[in-house]
Structure formats: structure tokens, C-alpha cells
C-alpha positions in Angstrom: 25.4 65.6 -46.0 28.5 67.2 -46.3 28.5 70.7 -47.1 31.0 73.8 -48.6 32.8 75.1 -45.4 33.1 79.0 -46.9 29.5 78.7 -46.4 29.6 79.4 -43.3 32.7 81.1 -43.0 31.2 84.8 -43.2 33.1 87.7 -41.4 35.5 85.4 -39.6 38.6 84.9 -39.8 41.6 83.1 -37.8 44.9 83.4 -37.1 46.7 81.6 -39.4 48.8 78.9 -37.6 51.1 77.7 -40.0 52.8 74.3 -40.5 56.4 74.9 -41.3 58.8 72.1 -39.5 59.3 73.3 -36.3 62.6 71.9 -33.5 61.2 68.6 -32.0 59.4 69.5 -28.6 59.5 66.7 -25.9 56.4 68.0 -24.2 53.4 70.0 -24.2 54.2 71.8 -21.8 56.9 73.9 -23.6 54.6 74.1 -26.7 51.9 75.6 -25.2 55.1 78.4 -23.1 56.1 79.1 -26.6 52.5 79.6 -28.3 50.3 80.9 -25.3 49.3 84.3 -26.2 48.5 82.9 -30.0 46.2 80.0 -27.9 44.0 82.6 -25.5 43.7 84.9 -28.9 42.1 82.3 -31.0 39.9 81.4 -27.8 38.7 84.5 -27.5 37.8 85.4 -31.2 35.7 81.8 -30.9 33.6 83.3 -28.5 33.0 86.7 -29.8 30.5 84.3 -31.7 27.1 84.6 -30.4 26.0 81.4 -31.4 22.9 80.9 -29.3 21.3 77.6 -30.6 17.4 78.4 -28.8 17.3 81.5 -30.2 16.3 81.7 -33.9 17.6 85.5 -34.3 21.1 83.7 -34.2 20.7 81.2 -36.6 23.4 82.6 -38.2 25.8 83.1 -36.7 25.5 79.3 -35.2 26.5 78.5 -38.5 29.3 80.7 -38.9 30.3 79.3 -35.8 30.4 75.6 -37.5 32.7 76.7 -39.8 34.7 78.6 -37.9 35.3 74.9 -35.7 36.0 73.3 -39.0 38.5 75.5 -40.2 40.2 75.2 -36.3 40.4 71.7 -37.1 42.2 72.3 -40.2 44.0 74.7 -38.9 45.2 72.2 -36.3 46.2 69.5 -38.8 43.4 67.1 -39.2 41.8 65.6 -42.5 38.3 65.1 -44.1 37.3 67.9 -42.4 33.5 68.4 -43.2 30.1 70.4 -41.9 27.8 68.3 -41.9 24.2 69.2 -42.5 21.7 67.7 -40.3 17.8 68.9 -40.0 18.9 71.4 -37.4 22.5 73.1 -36.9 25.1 70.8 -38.3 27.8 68.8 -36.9 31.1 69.5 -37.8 34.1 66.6 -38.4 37.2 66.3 -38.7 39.9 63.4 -38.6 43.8 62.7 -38.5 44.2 58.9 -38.7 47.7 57.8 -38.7 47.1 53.5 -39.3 43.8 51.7 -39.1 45.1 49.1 -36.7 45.7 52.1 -33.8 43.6 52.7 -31.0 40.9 55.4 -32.6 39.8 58.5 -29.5 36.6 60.4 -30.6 36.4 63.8 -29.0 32.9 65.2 -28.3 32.3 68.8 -28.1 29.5 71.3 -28.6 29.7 74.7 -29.9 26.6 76.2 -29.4 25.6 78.0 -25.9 23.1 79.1 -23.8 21.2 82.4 -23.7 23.0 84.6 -22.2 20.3 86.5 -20.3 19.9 88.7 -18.1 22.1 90.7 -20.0 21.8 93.5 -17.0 23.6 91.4 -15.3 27.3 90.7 -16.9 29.7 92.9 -15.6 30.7 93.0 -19.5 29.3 92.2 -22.8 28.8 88.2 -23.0 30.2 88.1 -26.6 33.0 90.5 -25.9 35.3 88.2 -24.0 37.6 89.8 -21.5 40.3 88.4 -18.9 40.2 89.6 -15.7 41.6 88.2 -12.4 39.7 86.8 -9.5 39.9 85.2 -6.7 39.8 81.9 -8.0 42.1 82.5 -10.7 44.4 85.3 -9.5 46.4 84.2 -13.2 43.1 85.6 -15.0 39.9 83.8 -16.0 38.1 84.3 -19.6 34.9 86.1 -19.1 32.0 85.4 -21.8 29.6 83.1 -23.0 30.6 79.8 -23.8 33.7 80.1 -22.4 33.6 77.2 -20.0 30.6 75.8 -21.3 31.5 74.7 -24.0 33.9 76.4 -26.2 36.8 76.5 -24.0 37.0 73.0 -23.1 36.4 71.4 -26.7 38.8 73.9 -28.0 41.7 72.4 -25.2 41.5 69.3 -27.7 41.5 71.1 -31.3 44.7 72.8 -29.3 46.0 69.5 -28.1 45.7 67.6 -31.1 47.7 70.3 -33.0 50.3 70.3 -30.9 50.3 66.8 -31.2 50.5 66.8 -34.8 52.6 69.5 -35.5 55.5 68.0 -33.0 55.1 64.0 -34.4 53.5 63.3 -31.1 50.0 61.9 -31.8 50.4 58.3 -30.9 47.0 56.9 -32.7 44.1 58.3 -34.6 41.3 61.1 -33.5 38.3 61.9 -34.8 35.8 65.0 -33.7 32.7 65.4 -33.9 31.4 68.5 -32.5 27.9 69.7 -32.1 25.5 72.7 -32.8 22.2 72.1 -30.1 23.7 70.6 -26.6 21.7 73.4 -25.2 18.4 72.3 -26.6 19.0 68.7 -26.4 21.2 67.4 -29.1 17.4 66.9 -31.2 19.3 66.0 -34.5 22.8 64.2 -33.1 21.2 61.0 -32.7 20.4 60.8 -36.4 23.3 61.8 -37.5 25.0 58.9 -34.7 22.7 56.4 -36.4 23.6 57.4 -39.7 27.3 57.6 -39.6 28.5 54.5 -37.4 31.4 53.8 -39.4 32.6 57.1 -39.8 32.6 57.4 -36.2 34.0 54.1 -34.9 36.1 53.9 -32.0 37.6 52.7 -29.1 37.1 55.3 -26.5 35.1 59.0 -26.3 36.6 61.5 -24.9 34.8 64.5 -23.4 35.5 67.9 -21.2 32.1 69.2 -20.9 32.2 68.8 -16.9 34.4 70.1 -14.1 37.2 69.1 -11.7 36.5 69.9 -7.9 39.4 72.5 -7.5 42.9 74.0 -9.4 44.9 71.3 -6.6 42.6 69.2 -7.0 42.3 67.2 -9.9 39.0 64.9 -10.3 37.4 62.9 -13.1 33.6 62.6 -13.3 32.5 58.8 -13.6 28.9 59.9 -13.5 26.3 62.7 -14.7 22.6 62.3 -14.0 20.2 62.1 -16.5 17.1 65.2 -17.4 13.7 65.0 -18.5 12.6 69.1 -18.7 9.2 69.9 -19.2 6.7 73.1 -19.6 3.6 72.9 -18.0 0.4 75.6 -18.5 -2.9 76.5 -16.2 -5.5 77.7 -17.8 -8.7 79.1 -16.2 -10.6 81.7 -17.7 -10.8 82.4 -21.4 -9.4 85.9 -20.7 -7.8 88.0 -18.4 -10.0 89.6 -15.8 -10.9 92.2 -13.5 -9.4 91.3 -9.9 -12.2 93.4 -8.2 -15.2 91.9 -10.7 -14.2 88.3 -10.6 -11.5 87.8 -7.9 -12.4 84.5 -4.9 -15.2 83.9 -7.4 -12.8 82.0 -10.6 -9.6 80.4 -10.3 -6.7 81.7 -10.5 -3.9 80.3 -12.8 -1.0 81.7 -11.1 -2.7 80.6 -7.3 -3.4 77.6 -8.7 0.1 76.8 -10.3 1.7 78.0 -6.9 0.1 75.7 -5.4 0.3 72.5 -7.6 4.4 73.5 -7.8 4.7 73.5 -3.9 3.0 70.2 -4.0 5.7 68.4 -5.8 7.8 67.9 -2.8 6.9 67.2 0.6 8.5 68.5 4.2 11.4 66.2 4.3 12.2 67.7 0.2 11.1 64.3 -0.9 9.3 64.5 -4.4 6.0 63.5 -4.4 5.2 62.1 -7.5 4.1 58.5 -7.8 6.6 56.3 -8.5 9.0 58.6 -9.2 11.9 56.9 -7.0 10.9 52.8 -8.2 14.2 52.7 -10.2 16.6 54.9 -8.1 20.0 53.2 -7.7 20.6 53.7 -3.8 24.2 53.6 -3.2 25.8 51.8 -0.7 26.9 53.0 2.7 30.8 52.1 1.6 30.3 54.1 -1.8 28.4 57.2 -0.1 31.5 56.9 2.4 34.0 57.4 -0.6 32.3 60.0 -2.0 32.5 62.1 1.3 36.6 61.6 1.2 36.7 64.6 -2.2 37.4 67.8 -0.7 34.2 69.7 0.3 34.2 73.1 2.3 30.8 73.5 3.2 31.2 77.3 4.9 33.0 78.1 1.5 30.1 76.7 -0.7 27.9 79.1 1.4 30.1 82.0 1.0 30.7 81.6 -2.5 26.8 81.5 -3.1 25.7 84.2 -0.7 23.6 81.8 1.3 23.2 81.1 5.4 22.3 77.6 5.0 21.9 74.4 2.1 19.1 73.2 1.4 17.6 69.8 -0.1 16.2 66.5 0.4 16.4 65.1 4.0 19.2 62.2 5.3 21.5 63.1 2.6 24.5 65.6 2.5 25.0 68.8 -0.3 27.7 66.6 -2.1 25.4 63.4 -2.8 21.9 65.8 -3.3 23.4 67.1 -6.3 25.0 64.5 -7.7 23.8 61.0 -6.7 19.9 62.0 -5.5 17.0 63.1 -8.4 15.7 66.5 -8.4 12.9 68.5 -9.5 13.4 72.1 -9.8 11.3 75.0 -11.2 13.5 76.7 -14.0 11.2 79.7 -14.7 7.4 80.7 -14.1 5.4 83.7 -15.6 1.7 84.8 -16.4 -0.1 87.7 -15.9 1.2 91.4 -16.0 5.0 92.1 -14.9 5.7 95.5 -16.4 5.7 98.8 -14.8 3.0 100.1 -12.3 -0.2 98.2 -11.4 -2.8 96.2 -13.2 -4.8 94.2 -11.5 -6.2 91.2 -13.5 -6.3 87.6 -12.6 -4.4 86.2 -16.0 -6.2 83.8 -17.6 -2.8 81.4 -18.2 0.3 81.0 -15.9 3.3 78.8 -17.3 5.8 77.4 -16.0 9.6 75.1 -17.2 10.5 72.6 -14.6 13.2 70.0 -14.9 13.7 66.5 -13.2 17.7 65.7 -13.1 17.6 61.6 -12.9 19.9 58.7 -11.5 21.0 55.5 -13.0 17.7 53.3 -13.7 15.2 56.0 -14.1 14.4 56.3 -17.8 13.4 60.1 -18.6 10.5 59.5 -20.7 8.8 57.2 -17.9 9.7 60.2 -15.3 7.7 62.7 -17.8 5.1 60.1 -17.7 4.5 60.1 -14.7 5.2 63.7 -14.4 2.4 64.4 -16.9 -0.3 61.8 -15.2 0.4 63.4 -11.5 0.4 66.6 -12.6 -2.7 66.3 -14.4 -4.2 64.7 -11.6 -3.6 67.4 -9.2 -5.1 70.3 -10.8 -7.9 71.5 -9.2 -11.9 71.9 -11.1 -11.9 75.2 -12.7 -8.7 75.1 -14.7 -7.1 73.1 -17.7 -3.7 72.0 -17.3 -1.1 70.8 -20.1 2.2 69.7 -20.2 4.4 70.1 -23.2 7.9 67.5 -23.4 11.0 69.6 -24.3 13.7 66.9 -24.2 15.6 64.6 -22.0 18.2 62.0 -21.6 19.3 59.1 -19.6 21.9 59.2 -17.0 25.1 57.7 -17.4 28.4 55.9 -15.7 31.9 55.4 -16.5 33.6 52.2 -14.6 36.6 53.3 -12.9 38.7 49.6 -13.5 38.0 50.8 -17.8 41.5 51.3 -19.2 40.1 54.8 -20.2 39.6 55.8 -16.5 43.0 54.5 -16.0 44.2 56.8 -19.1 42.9 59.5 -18.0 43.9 59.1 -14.1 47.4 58.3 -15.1 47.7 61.7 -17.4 45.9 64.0 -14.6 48.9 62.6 -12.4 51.5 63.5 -15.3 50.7 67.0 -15.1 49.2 67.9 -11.6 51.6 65.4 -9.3 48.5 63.7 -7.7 45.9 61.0 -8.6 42.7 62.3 -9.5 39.7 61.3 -7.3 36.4 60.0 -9.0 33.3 62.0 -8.8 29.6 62.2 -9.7 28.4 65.1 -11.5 24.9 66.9 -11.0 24.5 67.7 -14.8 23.7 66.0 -17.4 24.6 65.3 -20.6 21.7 63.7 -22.2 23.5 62.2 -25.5 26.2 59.8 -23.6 23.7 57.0 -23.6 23.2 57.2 -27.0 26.8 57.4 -27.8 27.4 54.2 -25.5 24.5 52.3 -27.2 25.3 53.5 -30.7 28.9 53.6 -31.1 29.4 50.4 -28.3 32.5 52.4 -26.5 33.0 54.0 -22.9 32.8 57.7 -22.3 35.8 59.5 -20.4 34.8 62.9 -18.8 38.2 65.2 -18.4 36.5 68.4 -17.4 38.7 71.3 -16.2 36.4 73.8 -15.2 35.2 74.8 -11.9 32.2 75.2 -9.6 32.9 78.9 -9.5 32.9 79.4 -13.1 29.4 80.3 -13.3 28.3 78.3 -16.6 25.0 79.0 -17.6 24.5 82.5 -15.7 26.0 86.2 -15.9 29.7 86.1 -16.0 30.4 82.5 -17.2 34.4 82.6 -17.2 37.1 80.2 -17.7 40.6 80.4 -16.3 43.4 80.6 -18.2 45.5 78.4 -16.0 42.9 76.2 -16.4 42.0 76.2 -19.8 46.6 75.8 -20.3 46.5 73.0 -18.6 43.9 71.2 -19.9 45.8 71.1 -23.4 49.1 69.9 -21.1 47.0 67.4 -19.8 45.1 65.9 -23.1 48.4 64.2 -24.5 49.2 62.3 -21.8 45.7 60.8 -22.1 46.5 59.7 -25.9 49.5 58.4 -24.8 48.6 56.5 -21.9 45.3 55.0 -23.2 47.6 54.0 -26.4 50.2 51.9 -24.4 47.0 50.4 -22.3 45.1 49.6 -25.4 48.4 47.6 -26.1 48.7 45.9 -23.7 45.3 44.5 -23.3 
């Protein structure tokens, strides 16, 4: 399993960090003042790797990539450092384990990212990071690929924990395990989970793979909802043909896709599939209450999108339709001829990828079940319909009375001077079920990225004030779930 990091270690090369004793620091705060240029530079050569995990052309450098996280956490002090081979990209490790009888935090990360098409529009290249300032972060924001999502945030913990090594200050033990194919559904992390329980044993996992709902405020996500994505095909005629020799006498894929799409939901936005809301969790009018005391802006929401109005499910505000309601949602659809000029054919397929974000209780492989059997029923005679699974994943909650919660709360209040407030995500995260079902421990979520940061589409950033403070904050969650653990 374990295989030789220079492997993948081609045409890449960090900046050597260094170990000599260095005068005790009492905080991380004056590290990361004394070291900050050196900690955006290494950021910033990370992401200059283009390591796309659903596109095959950059196979390798995903792996270059892997080793180029292991050597990090070498860099950063930690032991048994190993890529791990796995039947798709591998999983890299790493360790530092002071005593056996400490509190153990697993960190979580991902390295690979998402396509970053349409290249057209980045305002630059998305493997040629560059800080610019905005309005959101008038200090400067990281712009590339990856930089919020998720290089940035996992690389505030490789960052953290060597600060907290190099300065005596790591209180108990850390392991990382850090991922290759978060953007096509973690297919080979829940062998490797299975395989490895004992290497990955813990007492609490710790991930920033989410966001915090502003720079002043400071939030901690105690929920993400969970995805079941398909990619459905119409097919009518065995090839295309002419629009004037066979058009209102066949079907039309595309029509007939249209159609079966605008189906799905009904006036009111409510999906219409089936059974599809049997298991929702309905929240309570207290909770629903709570949630609406986090600081929302609607008119800003609009402006920042470039939209007049919201839009969504009816009896239900923007903040709990995207984080506490299902969706279904259309993620790309395309058949027939798109290029240049005219040619006028009805297409004999039409395709389209369409994903259903869940809530607590719906399982995602009942949801494409029922997907699959409505959808199917639907189609009209004179066309074939399949629907191809790509992956899914459950949703999941953290319980704010965990000692975890209470770790992380009490080190968001160390650094920004206020207590965080709790909040459900929209996104998901499809392996945290499998982690808490596996490896029997809670998942904390100390994201501190922003709405704004536009992860996923042109211009994905990161600001640096944000991605500083995230390695400020990190220690104080070691230390405070340490004296907690204590004192249980």
C-alpha cells in the first residue's frame, strides 16, 4: 500500500522549511507575523498543480500533487509519512504522535479539484495563482483553482501543525489523511477507511472543507446535506435527422427531455417525485427560528449574484432552502448540434447530469431509486430513457453539546473575540457518514472560506486574511479539545 514518495515528486519542488531550534513563541499569531510571506509562497506553488481528479489528461499531475502533500507534511514535522496506493488516486498520511494515552485529532483534506472550466471565463489562468484585492478582501484574496476548495483550507492545518511542532506546542497527537477524488466522490476512500481502522483511530475529525458566514462573523457548520447525482439519456431515433423530413412526425429527445426536467418540480418548487420527501427531517419552528438569528443580507445576496429576486421552494426562506430543504437541480444538459451556424436536425440523444442535495433521513441510494423508477415512468412512447448512478452520500450532523463543538467554539472565540454561531451547510460532503460509521468519532467542520469565494466556478479565490487566520485559529482547537478531553 505504501508507496516511494519521489515517485511522485516530478518537477516540484518546496521551499525548504528548516528545523533549527528557534526562541519559544507563545502564540501563533506571532509565528505566522514572522513566517507569512514563506506561508502564501508555498500556497501558491500547491496550486500551480493542476490536479484535476475527473479528467484523465491530468492523471499525473494528481499524483505529483500527492507527493507534493506528503513531502508538506514532512516538511511540517510529522512522521510515517506515506502515499498510499489505493485503486484510484492515492491517499496520502502522515502522523506526529507524542503519547498513546493523548487525545488523537484526524485532519481530513482533499487535494484534488474541480474542472476548472470555462476557462474563457477566469480573469487569469486557474493554475497560475495570483493575489488581487477585492471587495471582500481589500487585504488580497488568492485567485486559482483549488484555492478555497480545497487546497487552501487543508493546507491551514499542515501550516498549523508545524507551527505547533516546531514551537513545543502540539498538546496531543495528529494524524492526516488527505484525499485524491473528493470531486468524483471519494470512489476508493471507503476501502481504504475499512482497511486501515487502526491506523486511523481517533477521538475527533477535524475538517475545513466548508465556510464561515462572514470575516466578523465567525460560524461553525453542524450540518451538510447529503447528494445522490445522476446522468440521465433520451433516446428517440436511431440517428440524427432532417428537421424538415421528419420534424412533428418523431420525437424529439431534447423536447422530450425539456419536458420530463420541467416536470420534476411543481408550481410551488416542490419536487415531484414519489416519495421523495417520506424521510425529510422537518425542523421545528424553535430551530428554524434560530437559524434565522445568523446574519443574512438578502439585498446583498442579490447584489452579489446579479439577480432581481431568489428563488426556490415555497413557505421557506433562502437561508433554510439551501441548507435545511432537498433539492433537485439540473447541473448540465446537451444533444444535438451547438457549433457555429445552423444545422437543423432533430438529435437522436439528448443528455442530461442532475443532482439531488438530501437532508438527514433520506438515504441517497433510495432517492436515485426512486429517481430512476419516476423518471422512467414519465417518458413519453417514442423514446428510451436511461439513467446512469455517478455517486452519492448521506447527509450528516454534528451535535453542538459534543466537546468538539465546544473545542472548536471556544478557539473561534480565542482568535475573533466572539462566539461562533452554528449553521447548516448546503453542500455536501458525501464521506462524513462513512467516517462516523467507520472510525466511531464526531466530525468538526472549521471552514474559513466564504460565500463570495466562488468555489467551483471561474475565479475561485481565497483570502489571505482568511486563509492567516485559519492557521491562528487551528491551535486553539488542539488545545481546547485537549483540556476537554481531560476533563471528561
Amino acid at each position: 500500500m505504501t508507496v516511494i514518495l519521489g515517485r511522485y515528486l516530478k518537477n516540484f519542488f518546496f521551499v525548504c522549511l528548516g528545523f533549527d531550534k528557534k526562541e519559544f513563541m507563545p502564540s501563533p499569531g506571532s509565528y505566522i507575523e514572522q513566517h507569512r510571506d514563506r506561508l502564501v509562497q508555498e500556497l501558491l506553488q500547491l496550486l500551480q498543480l493542476p490536479s484535476v481528479s475527473a479528467d484523465p489528461a491530468f492523471s499525473q499531475d494528481v499524483l505529483e500533487t500527492a507527493g507534493a502533500v506528503a513531502q508538506s507534511l514532512v516538511h511540517a514535522g510529522c512522521e510515517n509519512v506515506e502515499v498510499c496506493d489505493t485503486s484510484g488516486y492515492p491517499i496520502v498520511y502522515g502522523e506526529k504522535i507524542l503519547d498513546p494515552q493523548l487525545p488523537t485529532v484526524l485532519v481530513y483534506g482533499h487535494y484534488d479539484v474541480q474542472p476548472p472550466d470555462p476557462l474563457e471565463l477566469w480573469d487569469s489562468p486557474p493554475f497560475e495563482p495570483v493575489i488581487r484585492e477585492t471587495e471582500t478582501h481589500p487585504e488580497g484574496a488568492i485567485f486559482a483553482r483549488g484555492a478555497c476548495d480545497d487546497k487552501g483550507q487543508f493546507y491551514m492545518h499542515v501550516k498549523a501543525v508545524e507551527y505547533m511542532i516546531r514551537e513545543n506546542e502540539l498538546p496531543c497527537n495528529v494524524k492526516f489523511m488527505i484525499e485524491g477524488e473528493e470531486e468524483v466522490g471519494s470512489v476508493s476512500l471507503g476501502e481504504f477507511v475499512k482497511a486501515n481502522r487502526e491506523k486511523l483511530a481517533n477521538d475527533i475529525i477535524l475538517i475545513s472543507d466548508t465556510g464561515m458566514i462572514a470575516k466578523d462573523v465567525p460560524s461553525i457548520t453542524t450540518g451538510l446535506r447529503g447528494l445522490s447525482y445522476a446522468e440521465v439519456t433520451v433516446t428517440g431515433a436511431n440517428r440524427d435527422l432532417h428537421s424538415g423530413l421528419y420534424g412533428g412526425a418523431v420525437a424529439n429527445p431534447i423536447n422530450v427531455l425539456a419536458k420530463m426536467i420541467a416536470s420534476l418540480h411543481d408550481a410551488d418548487n416542490h419536487i415531484t417525485i414519489p416519495g421523495f420527501y417520506d424521510r425529510v427531517q422537518e425542523l421545528s419552528r424553535k430551530e428554524r427560528d434560530l437559524m434565522a438569528e445568523a446574519p443574512f443580507d438578502l439585498e446583498a445576496y442579490k447584489k452579489a449574484l446579479d439577480i432581481d429576486a431568489v428563488y426556490g421552494e415555497k413557505g421557506y426562506v433562502t437561508n433554510e432552502r439551501n441548507a435545511i430543504r432537498p433539492t433537485l437541480d439540473v447541473n448540465g444538459i446537451w444533444g444535438g448540434y451547438t457549433g457555429e451556424g445552423a444545422k437543423t436536425v432533430i438529435p437522436s440523444k439528448a443528455h442530461a447530469k442532475i443532482s439531488m442535495r438530501l437532508v438527514p433521513h433520506q438515504d441517497w441510494q433510495e432517492i436515485m431509486q426512486l429517481f430512476r423508477e419516476h423518471f422512467e415512468r414519465i417518458a413519453p412512447p417514442g423514446v428510451r430513457v436511461s439513467v446512469k448512478p455517478h455517486h452519492g452520500g448521506e447527509p450528516y450532523v454534528t451535535p453542538i453539546d459534543h466537546i468538539g463543538y465546544q473545542a472548536a467554539s471556544k478557539a473561534f472565540e480565542a482568535t475573533f473575540g466572539k462566539t461562533p454561531v452554528p449553521q447548516r451547510g448546503g453542500g455536501s460532503i458525501p464521506i462524513l457518514a462513512l467516517f462516523e460509521r467507520e472510525l466511531k468519532s464526531k466530525i468538526i467542520l472549521m471552514g474559513f472560506g466564504l460565500d463570495s469565494d466562488a468555489i467551483h466556478s471561474p475565479n475561485e479565490h481565497f483570502g489571505v486574511w482568511n486563509y492567516l487566520k485559519g492557521i491562528e485559529t487551528i491551535p486553539y482547537f488542539y488545545k481546547y479539545f485537549t483540556e476537554l478531553s481531560a476533563g471528561k
